[in-house]
N, C-alpha and C positions, 0 to 999 in steps of 0.2 A: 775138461774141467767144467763144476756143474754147479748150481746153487748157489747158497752166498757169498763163497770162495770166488767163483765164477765174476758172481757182479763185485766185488769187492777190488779182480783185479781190472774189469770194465774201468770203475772209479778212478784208478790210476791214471788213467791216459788225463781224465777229466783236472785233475790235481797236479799232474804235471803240464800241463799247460797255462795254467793259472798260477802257479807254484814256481815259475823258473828263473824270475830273478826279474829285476826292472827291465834289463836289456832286450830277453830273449822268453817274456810270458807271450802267451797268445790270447786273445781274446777265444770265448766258447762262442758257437751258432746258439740260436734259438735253440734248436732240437738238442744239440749237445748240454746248453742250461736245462731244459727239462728235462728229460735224462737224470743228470746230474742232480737235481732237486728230488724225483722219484724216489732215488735212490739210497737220499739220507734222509725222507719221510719215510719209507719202507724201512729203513734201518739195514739194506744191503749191504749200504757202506759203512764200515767199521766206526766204532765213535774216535779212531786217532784220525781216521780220515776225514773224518766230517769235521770236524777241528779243526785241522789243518787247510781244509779247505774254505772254509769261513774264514779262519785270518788273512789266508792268502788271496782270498776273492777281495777279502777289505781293506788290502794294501792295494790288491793291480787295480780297484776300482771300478763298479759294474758296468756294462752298457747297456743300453737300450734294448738293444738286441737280448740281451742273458736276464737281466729283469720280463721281458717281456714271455721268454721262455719259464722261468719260474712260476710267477702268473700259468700258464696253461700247465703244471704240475698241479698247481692248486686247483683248477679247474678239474684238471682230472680224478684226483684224490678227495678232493675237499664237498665241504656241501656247498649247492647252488640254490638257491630260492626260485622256485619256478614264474614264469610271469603273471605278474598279477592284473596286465594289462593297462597298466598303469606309469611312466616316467617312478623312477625310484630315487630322490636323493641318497647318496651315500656316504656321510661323515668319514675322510678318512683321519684319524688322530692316533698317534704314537700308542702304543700297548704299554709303556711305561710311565705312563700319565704323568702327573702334576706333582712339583716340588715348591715353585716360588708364588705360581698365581693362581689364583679362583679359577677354576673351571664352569663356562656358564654352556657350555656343548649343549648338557640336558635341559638347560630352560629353551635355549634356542630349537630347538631339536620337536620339544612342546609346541611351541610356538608356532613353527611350521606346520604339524599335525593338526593343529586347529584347525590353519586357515585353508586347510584341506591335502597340502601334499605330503604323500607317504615317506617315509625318512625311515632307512637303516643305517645303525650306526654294529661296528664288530669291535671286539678287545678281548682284556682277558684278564684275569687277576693280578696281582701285585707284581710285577716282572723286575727283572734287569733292563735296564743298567741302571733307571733310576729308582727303581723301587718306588715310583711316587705314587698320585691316588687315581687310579684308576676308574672308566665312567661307569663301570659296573656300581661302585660301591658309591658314586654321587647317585644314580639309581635308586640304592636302597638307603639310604637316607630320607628318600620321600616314600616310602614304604613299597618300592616297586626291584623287586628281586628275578633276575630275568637268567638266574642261573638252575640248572639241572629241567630246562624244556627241551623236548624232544622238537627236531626241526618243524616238523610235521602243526606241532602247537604252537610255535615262532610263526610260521605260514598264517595259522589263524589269527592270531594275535594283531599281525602285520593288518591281516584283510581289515578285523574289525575297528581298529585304533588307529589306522594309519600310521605306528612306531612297531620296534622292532630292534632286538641288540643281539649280534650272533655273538655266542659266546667260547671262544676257541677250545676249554676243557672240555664242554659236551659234543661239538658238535666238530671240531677238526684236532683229534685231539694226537693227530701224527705233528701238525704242526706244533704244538704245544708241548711236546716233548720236545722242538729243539731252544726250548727255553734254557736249558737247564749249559747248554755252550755258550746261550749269551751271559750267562752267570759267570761260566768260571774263564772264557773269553777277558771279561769286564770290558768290551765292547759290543757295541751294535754290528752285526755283519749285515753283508746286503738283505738279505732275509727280511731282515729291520722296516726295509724301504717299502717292502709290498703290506707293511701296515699301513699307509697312505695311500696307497690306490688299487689295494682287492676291491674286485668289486661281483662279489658272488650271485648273480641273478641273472637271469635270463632274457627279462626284458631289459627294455630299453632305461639306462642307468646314468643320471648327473654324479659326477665323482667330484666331490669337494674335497681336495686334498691341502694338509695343514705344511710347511717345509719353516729352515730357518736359513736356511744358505739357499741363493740363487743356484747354485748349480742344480743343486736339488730340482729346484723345479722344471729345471730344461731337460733332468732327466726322467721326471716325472711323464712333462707332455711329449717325448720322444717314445717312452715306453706304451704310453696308452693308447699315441695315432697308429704304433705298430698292430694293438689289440684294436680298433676300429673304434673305438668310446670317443662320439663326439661330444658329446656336451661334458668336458671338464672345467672345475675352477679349481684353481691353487690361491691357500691364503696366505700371505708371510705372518704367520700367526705366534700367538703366546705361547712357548717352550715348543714350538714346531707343532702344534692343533690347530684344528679348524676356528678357533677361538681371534676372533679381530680385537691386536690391541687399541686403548684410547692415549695413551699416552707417547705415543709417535703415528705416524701416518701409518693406515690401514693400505698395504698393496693386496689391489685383488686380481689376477691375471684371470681372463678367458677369452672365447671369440675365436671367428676364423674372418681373415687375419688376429693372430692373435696380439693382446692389448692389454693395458693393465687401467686399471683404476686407482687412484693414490686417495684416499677418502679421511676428511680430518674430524674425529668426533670432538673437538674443540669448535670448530666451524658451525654443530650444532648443538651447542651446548652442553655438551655428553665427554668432554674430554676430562682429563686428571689422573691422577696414579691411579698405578693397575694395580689389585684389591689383592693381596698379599694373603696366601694360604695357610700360615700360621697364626697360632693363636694370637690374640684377643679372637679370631676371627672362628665361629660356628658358624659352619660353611651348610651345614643343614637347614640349621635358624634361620639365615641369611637369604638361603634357595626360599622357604617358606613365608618369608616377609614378602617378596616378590610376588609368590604365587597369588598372596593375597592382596595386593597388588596396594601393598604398604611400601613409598620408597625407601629405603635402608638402604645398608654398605652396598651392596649389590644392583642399586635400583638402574641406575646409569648406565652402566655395563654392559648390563640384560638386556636392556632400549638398545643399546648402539647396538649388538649383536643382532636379539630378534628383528629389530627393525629391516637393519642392512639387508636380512636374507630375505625378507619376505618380499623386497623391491628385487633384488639380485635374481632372485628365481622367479621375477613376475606376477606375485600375490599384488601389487600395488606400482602404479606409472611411475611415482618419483620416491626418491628417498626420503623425502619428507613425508610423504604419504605412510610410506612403511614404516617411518618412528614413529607417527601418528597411531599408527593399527596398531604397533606391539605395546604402547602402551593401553589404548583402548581392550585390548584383550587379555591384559594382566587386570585392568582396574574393573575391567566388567563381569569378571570371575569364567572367561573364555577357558582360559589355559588353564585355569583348578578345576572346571569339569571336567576339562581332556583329564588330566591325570586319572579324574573318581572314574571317569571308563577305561581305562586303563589298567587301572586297580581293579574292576571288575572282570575284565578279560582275561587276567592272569589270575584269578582269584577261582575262575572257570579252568582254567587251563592245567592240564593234567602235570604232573611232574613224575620225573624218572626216577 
């Protein structure tokens, strides 16, 4: 027996061992997850199987182990950015963006680019399960459209601007097709989870991963020591992004030993309701008041955010320092030149 037939009934073994009930599932290997992931990016596996196999993977609950295999599917399938010889931050935030709160990812994301470190962030257009606003489209709100580049002009982008957004329709677009299961699913299967810590590059990569349940994150740093990524942080962030709220204490886990940070932007001034994504609010206007580093609804926010990372990643010795610099480089028109070259690198940049 040969061909899709072939691996279709390979898949079985994989679906019933995950598939067999609470008593009697087995956990998959590594190599058996990747396998298994292959399989339903190739589309080997029938669409009742891969269905079936995503609700059943998100009842028995991933491990370390089968996450970490999935990951090397992706590596193998997917695109990788070559090294740029450079440390990479890497924004990991949910594909199904934003429903309750501002998303301030791209001012912070700016902000770091300024002050000189590279920053990829990846997603993908409006998705399931929330259907909410994803970072691509807070992107093009500031006139910066990062969809339909060929990898190749991402690379250069990357080199010249120090920013960068893989865009999963153009550029992993087997992954993007299992969209369409988290749709009629109406849940997130584990698939969901390597949106928090892909991290497609070659060189040497900080993984910022966003979660909202602790377990989450112990199965984050369990999944990445298996892949060797040492320098990760996890944020317990706004709707599970990278995004640190002000309105309860900010947890930031990283470190070996690993540790947390419990950081209060009330303690520096920066604290209050988190800035609510529906209207009165023009979340463009709002991004652009900042840029020009007019305070408005979003001024606070921005500051606690940029600030945090630019100390967190070692732009700046204290956290005081670094809310000092992120405001000094919104008010000194820092961060609105990055964008105008930004604007110009993509303006250069060929489209498919």
């Amino acid at each position: 027996m040969g061909g899709a037939l072939g691996m279709s009934q390979m898949f079985r073994e994989w679906l019933r061992k995950v598939g067999s009930g609470t008593h009697t599932h087995q956990d998959l290997s590594r190599d058996e997850a990747a396998s298994a992931t292959r399989q339903m990016l190739l589309g080997e596996a029938t669409p009742a199987q891969i269905g079936a196999f995503l609700i059943a993977h998100r009842i028995k609950r991933p491990t370390a182990a089968e996450l970490a295999g999935m990951l090397d599917a992706y590596d193998d399938l997917g695109p990788t950015l070559p090294d740029l010889g450079v440390p990479l931050v890497i924004l990991g935030n949910p594909y199904d963006g934003r429903t309750r709160t501002a998303p301030l990812t791209v001012l912070t994301s700016l902000v770091i680019a300024a002050a000189g470190r590279p920053v990829l962030m990846h997603g993908s257009t409006v998705c399931p399960t929330k259907y909410g606003l994803p970072l691509i489209q807070v992107w093009q709100m500031l006139g910066i459209d990062w969809a339909g580049r060929s990898l190749t002009a991402l690379v250069k982008v990357l080199e010249a601007t120090r920013l960068g957004l893989l865009y999963l329709p153009d550029h992993f677009p087997e992954a993007e097709a299992m969209m369409i299961y988290r749709d009629q699913l109406g849940k997130r299967p584990p698939l969901a989870t390597l949106e928090l810590m892909w991290h497609p590059y070659e060189g040497v990569a900080h993984v910022v991963s966003g979660y909202v349940h602790p377990p989450t994150e112990t199965l984050i740093r369990d999944t990445l020591a298996l892949r060797a990524v040492s320098h990760l942080t996890t944020i317990k962030g706004l709707e599970g992004s990278s995004d640190l709220p002000r309105n309860r204490a900010a947890i930031v886990g990283f470190g070996e030993p690993w540790s947390h940070l419990v950081l209060k932007a009330l303690e520096h001034g920066l604290g209050g309701p988190e800035i609510a994504l529906q209207p009165p609010l023009d979340l463009g206007q709002a991004t652009g008041e900042v840029l020009a580093g007019r305070p408005g609804v979003l001024w606070e926010a921005a500051l606690w955010n940029a600030g945090t990372y630019l100390w967190h990643l070692g732009c700046c010795p204290t956290l005081a320092e670094g809310l000092a610099a992120a405001e000094v480089a919104f008010q000194s028109g820092q961060v609105a030149n990055h964008l105008e070259i930004l604007r110009g690198a993509l303006a250069r940049s060929p489209v498919l």
